[in-house]
C-alpha positions as CSV (number, residue, x, y, z in Angstrom):
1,X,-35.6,31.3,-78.6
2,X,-38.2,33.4,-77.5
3,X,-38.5,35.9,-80.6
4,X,-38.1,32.7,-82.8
5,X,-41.3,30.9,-81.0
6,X,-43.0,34.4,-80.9
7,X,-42.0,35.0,-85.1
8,X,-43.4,31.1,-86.0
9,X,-46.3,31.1,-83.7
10,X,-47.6,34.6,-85.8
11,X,-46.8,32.5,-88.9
12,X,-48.5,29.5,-88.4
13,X,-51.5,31.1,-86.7
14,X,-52.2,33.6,-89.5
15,X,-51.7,30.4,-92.0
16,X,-54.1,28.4,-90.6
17,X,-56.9,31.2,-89.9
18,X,-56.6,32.1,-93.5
19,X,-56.6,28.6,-94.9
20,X,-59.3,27.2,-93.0
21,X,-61.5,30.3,-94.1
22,X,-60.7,29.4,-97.3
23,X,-62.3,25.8,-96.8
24,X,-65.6,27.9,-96.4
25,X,-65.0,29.0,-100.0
26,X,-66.0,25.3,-101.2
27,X,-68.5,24.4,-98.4
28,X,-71.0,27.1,-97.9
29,X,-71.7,28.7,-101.5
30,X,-73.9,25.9,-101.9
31,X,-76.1,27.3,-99.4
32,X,-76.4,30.0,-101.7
33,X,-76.6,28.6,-104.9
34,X,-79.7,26.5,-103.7
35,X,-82.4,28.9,-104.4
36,X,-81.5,29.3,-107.8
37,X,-80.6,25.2,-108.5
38,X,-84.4,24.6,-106.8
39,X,-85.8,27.4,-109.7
40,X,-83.7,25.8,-112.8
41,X,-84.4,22.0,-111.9
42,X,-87.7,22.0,-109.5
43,X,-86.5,20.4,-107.0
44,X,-88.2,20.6,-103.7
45,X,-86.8,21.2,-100.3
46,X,-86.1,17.4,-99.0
47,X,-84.0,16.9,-102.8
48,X,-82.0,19.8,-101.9
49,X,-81.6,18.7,-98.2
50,X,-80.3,15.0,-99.8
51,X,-77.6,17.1,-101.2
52,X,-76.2,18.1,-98.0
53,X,-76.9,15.5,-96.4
54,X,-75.0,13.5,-98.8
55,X,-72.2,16.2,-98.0
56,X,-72.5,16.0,-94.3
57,X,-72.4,12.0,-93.6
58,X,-69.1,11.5,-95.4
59,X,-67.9,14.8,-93.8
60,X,-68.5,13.0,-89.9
61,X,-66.8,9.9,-92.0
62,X,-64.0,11.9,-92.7
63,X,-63.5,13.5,-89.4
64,X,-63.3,9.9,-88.2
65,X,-60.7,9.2,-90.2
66,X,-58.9,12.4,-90.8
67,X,-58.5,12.8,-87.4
68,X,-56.8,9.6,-86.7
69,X,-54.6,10.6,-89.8
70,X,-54.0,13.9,-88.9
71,X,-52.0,12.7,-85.4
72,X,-50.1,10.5,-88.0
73,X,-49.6,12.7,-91.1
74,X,-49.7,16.0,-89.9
75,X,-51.7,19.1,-91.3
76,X,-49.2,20.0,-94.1
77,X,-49.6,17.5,-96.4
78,X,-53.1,16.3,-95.6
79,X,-54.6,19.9,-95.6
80,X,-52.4,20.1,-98.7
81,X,-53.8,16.9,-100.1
82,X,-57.6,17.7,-99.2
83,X,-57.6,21.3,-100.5
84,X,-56.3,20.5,-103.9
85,X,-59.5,17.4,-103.9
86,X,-61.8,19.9,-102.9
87,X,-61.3,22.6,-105.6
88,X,-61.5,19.8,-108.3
89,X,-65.1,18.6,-107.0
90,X,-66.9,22.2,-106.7
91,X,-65.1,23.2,-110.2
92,X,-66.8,19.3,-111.9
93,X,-69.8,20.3,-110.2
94,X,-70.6,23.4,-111.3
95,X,-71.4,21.2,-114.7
96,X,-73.6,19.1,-112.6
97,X,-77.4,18.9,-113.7
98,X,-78.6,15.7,-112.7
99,X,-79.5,15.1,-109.0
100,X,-77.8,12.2,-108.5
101,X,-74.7,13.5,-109.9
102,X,-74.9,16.1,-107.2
103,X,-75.4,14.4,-104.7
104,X,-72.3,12.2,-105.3
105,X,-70.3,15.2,-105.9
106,X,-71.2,17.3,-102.9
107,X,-71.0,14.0,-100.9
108,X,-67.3,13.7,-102.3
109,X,-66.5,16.9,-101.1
110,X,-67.4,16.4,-97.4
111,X,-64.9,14.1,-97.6
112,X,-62.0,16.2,-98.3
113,X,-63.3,19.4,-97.0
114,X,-62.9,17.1,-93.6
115,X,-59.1,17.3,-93.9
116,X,-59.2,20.7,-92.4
117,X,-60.5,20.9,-89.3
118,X,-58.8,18.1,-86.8
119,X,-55.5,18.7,-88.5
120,X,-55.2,22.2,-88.0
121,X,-56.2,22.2,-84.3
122,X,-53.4,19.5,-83.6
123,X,-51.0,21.8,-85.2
124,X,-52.5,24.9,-82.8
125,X,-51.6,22.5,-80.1
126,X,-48.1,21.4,-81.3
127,X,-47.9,25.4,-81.4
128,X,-49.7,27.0,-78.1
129,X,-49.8,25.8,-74.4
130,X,-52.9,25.6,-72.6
131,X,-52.7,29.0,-70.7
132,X,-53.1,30.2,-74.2
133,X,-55.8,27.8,-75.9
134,X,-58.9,29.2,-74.7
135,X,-58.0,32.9,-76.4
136,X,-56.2,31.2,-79.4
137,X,-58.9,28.8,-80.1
138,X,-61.6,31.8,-80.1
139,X,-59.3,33.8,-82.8
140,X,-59.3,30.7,-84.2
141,X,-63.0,30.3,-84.3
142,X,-63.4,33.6,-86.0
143,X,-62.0,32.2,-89.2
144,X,-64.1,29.8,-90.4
145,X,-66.8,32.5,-89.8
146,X,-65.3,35.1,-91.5
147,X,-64.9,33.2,-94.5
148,X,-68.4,31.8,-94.3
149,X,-69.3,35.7,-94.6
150,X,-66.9,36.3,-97.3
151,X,-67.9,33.1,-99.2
152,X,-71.3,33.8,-98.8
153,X,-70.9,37.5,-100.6
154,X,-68.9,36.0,-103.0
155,X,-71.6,33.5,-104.0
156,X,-74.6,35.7,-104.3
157,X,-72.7,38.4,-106.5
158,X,-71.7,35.6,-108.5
159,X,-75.0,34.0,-108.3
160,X,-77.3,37.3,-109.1
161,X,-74.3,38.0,-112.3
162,X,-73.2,35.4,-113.7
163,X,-75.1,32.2,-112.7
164,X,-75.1,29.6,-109.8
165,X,-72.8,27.8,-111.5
166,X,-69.8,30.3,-111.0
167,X,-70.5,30.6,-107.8
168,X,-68.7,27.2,-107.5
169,X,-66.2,27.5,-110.2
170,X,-64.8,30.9,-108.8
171,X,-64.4,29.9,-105.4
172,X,-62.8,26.4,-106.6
173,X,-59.6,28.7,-108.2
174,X,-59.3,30.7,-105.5
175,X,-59.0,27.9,-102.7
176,X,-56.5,26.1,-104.8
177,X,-54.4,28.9,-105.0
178,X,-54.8,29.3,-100.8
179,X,-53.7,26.0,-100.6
180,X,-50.6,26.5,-102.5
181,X,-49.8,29.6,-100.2
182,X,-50.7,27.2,-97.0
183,X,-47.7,24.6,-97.8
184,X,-45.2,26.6,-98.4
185,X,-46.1,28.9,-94.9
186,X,-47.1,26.2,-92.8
187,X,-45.0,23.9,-89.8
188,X,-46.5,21.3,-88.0
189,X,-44.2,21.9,-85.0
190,X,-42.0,23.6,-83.7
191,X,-39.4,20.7,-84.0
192,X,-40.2,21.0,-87.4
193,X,-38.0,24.3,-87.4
194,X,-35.5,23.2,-85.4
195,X,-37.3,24.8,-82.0
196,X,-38.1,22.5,-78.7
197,X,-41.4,20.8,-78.0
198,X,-44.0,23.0,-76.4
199,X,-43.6,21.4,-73.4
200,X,-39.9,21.7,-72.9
201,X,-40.0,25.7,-73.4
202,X,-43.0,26.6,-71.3
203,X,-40.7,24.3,-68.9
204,X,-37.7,26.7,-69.5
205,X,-40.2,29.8,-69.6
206,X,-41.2,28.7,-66.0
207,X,-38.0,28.1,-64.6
208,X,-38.3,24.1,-64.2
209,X,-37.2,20.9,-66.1
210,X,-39.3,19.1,-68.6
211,X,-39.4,15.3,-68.4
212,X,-41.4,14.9,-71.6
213,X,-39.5,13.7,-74.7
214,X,-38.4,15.3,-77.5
215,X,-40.7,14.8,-80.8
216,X,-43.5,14.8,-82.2
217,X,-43.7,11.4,-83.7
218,X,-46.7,9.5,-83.7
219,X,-48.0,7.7,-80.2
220,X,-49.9,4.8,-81.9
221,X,-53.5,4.6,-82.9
222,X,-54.2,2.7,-79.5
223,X,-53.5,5.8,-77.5
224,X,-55.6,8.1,-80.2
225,X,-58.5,5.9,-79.6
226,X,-58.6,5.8,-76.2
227,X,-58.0,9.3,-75.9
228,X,-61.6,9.6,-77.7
229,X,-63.5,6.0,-78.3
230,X,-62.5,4.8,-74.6
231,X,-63.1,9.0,-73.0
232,X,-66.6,8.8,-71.3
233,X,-66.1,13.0,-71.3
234,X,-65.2,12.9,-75.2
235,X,-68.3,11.2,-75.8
236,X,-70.1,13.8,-73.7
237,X,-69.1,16.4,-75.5
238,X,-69.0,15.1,-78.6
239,X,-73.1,13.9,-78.0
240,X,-72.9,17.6,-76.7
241,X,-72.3,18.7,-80.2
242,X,-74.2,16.6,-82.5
243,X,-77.1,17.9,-80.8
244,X,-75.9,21.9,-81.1
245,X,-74.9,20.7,-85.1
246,X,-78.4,21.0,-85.3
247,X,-79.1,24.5,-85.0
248,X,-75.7,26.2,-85.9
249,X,-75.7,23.7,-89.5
250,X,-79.1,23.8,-89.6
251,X,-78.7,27.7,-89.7
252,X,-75.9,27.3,-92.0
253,X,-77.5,25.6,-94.9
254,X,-80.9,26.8,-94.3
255,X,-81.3,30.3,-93.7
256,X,-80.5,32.0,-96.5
257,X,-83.2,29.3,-98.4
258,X,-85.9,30.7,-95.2
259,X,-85.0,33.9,-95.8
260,X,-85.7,34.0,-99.5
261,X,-88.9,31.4,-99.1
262,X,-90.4,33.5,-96.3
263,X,-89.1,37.1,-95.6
264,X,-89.4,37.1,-99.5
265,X,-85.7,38.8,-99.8
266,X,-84.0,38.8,-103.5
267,X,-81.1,36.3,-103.6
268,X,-78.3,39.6,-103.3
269,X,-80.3,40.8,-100.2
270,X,-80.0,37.3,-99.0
271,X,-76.4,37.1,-99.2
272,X,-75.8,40.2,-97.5
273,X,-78.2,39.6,-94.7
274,X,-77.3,36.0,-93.9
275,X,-73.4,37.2,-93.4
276,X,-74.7,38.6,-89.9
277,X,-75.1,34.7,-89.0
278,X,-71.2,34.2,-89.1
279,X,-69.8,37.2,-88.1
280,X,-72.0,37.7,-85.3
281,X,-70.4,34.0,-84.8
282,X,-67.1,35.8,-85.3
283,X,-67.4,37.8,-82.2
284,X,-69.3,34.9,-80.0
285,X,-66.1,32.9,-80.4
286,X,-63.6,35.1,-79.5
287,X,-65.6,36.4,-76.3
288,X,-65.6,32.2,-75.6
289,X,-62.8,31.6,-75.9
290,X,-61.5,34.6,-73.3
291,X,-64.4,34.1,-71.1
292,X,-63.1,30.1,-70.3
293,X,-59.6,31.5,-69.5
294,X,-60.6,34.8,-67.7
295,X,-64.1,34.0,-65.5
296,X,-63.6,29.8,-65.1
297,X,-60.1,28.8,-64.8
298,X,-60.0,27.5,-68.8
299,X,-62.5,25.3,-67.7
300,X,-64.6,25.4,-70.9
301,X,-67.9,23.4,-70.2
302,X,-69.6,26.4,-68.3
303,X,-69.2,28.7,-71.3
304,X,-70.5,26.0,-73.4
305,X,-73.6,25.5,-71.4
306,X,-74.4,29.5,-71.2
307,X,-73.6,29.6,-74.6
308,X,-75.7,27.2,-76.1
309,X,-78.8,27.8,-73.8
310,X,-78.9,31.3,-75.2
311,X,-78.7,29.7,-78.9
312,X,-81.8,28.3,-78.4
313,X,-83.6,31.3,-77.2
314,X,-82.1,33.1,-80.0
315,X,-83.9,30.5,-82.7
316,X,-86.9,31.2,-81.2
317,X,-87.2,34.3,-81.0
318,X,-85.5,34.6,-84.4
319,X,-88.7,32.7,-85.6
320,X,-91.5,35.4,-84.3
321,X,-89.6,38.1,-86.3
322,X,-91.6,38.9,-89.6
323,X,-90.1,39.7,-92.8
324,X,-91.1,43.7,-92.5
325,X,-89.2,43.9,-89.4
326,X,-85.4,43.1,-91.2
327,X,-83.5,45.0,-89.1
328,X,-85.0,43.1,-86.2
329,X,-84.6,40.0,-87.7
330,X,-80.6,40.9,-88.2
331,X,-80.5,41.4,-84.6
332,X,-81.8,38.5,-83.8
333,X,-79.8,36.6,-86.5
334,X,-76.3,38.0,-85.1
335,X,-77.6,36.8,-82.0
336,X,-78.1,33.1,-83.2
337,X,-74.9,33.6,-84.5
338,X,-73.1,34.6,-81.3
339,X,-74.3,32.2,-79.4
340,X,-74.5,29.2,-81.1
341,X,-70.7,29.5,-82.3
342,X,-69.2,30.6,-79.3
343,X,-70.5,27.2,-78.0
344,X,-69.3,25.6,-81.1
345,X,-65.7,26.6,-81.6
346,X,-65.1,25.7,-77.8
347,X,-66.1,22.5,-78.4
348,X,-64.2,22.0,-81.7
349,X,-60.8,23.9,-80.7
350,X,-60.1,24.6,-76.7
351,X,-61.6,20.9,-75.7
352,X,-60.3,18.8,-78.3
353,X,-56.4,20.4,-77.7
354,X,-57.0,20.2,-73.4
355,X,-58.7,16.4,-73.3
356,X,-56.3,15.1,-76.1
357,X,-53.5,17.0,-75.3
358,X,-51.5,18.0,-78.4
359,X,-50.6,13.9,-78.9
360,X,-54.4,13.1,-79.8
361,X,-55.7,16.5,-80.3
362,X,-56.4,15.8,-84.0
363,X,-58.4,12.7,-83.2
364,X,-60.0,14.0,-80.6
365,X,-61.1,17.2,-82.8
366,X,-62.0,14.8,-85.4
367,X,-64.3,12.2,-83.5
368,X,-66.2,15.7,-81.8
369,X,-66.9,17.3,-85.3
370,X,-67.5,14.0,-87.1
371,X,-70.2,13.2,-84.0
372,X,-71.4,16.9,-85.4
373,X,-72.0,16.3,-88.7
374,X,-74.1,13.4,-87.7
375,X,-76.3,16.3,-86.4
376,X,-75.8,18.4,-89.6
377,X,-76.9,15.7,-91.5
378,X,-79.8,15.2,-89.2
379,X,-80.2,19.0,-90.1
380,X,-80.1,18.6,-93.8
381,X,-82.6,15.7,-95.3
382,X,-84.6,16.2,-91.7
383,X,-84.8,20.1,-91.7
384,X,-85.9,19.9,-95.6
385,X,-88.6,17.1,-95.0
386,X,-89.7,19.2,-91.8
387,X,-90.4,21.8,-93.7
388,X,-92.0,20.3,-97.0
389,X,-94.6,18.2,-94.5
390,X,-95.1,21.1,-91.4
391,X,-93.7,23.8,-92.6
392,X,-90.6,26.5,-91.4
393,X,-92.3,26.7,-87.6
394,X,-91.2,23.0,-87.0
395,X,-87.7,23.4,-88.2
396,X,-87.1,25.7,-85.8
397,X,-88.6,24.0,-83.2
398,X,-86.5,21.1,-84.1
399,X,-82.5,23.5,-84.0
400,X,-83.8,24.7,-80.9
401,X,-84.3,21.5,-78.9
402,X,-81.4,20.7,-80.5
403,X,-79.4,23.7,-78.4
404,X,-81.0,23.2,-75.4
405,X,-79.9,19.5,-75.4
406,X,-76.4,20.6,-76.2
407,X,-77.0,22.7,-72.9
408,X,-77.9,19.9,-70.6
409,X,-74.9,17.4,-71.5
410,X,-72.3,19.7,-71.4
411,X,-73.8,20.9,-67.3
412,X,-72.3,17.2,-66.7
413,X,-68.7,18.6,-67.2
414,X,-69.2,21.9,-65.5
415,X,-66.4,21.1,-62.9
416,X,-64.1,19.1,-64.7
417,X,-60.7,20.2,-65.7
418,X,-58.4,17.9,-67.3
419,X,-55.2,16.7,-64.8
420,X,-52.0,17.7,-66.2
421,X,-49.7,14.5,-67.8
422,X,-46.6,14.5,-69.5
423,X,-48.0,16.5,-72.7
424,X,-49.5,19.8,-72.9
């Protein structure tokens, strides 16, 4: 039993990481292709920020939903299901060229680009106990970066060669044919295979018997909802995180735009230098994720706090450095990048599986990231209108409170561990 839970935890793991890069393929290429749309069509910065706006609202929406669905459904056929919606939007929108089109398209895509997310961290439950969470969810962590790098290269070559336009088209193919590799690789559970619940064999593993039942069938929506609308902690954390969804969105959609507007950087030297953003991230969510479990006992609020207090020193300092300083201004990118996602993907992957457990884990990873993207889309329209009325200073002015906030709610929860119940 042991090699067996060893060989399918590998496989799902790599499965996930990979797909849920690949959602980054059809999420973030628009942050690239938004230079080049605001040069073809004129449109200024607050038209460009309705876009992802548009995108981020139904995206917390969907999170809602997706995460209630996810405890229900399971990842396999709803990542299936939102993967396969996804490709078809960025492929009709690459023959977008009215504004209003767009942002009904990109807003159509939040939606199914939020299938990912909660789904996939109740299966890394289902999977992993919670001696194992805090180093899991930090490898974890690393994929959506790594695929926000990759996607972003992919979309300025495309970009600078061929056209914005391809730039969504390309990626579109490519995720479809991800998704197709992710259902035929992936298992929910381990009962799925014919394996014990998690908690039976960390039970055996340890020498004791479990009392918790055999299954992973649905609990009801009343327990999914007061594991998360009736949590006072979940809505700390999730508060926690609309308020850091400022800064490490806000980064996300903007930068490359500030970094072509005001460092006056070509749109394939933009692509290239934004990547240090997310794999900087990369590295600030595995360190984390370890941290929790090495230094505080998996108790994952104190890394939060540290994390995210250094985020917003990071933006600030990131906005003294001038355009003829780029190597500095890499520096201090990675560092944004570190920071501000090792806070995130603690708050989106270890704290969701230990306050839900793995029977509400998908909720409770879809109500904190939904609560998110109410930030994001605070970080959208409201970073583009910033900047069109005040200027660049203000926007970062505006991620940075936005970190230190995150700071201050999560100091609330610095002692709290969740008590151990009948699941894992």
């Amino acid at each position: 039993m042991e090699r067996a839970f060893g060989y399918w935890k590998r496989r799902v793991f790599l499965t996930l990481w990979v797909t849920y890069g690949a959602f980054y393929l059809c999420r973030v290429n628009m942050s690239i292709a938004l230079p080049e749309m605001a040069e073809e069509f004129g449109y200024s910065k607050t038209d460009l920020g309705a876009i992802g706006s548009a995108f981020f609202v139904v995206y917390a929406i969907g999170q809602f939903v997706n995460g209630q669905l996810g405890d229900k459904v399971g990842a396999r056929r709803l990542i299936t299901l939102g993967i396969s919606a996804s490709a078809l939007l960025n492929f009709l929108f690459g023959f977008a060229s009215a504004l209003p089109a767009m942002v009904a398209i990109w807003g159509a895509n939040g939606y199914f680009q939020a299938t990912g997310w909660a789904p996939s961290v109740k299966t890394l439950a289902n999977w992993f106990p919670p001696r194992e969470r805090g180093r899991i969810s930090g490898l974890y962590g690393s994929s959506f970066q790594v695929g926000n790098a990759l996607s972003w290269l992919l979309s300025g070559y495309l970009s600078l060669h061929r056209g914005w336009r391809y730039a969504f088209w390309v990626p579109a193919f490519l995720f479809l044919l991800l998704g197709v590799h992710f259902y035929l690789r992936c298992r929910n559970s381990p009962e799925d295979v014919g394996l014990p619940p998690i908690e039976e064999y960390e039970a055996a593993r340890e020498g004791r018997t479990s009392g918790a039942p055999v299954g992973d069938g649905h609990p009801g929506f009343r327990f999914t909802l007061r594991r998360t609308l009736g949590n006072p902690r979940m809505w700390c954390v999730g508060l926690a995180y609309l308020s850091l969804g400022l800064v490490s969105y806000g980064f996300l959609y903007w930068v490359p735009s500030y970094m072509f507007d005001v460092h006056r950087v070509d749109i394939s030297r933009v692509a290239s230098r934004a990547v240090v953003y997310p794999l900087a991230g990369s590295l600030g969510a595995f360190v984390a994720g370890w941290a929790s479990d090495a230094f505080f006992k998996s108790r994952r609020a104190p890394v939060v706090v540290i994390m995210s207090a250094l985020s917003g020193v990071s933006v600030l300092l990131f906005s003294k450095t001038p355009g003829t300083a780029p190597i500095l201004g890499v520096i201090c990118l990675g560092a944004v990048g570190f920071a501000t996602f090792g806070a995130h993907t603690t708050m989106v992957t270890a704290i969701p599986m230990d306050y839900g457990t793995r029977r509400a884990a998908s909720s409770a990873a879809g109500f904190i990231d939904g609560l998110g993207y109410v930030g994001a889309t605070a970080a959208g329209v409201g970073t583009g209108w910033l900047v069109d009325n005040y200027g660049w200073s203000h926007a970062f002015y505006f991620w940075g409170a936005g970190a230190f906030t995150a700071a201050m709610l999560m100091a609330i929860l610095w002692e709290y561990v969740p008590r151990e119940g009948r699941y894992m």
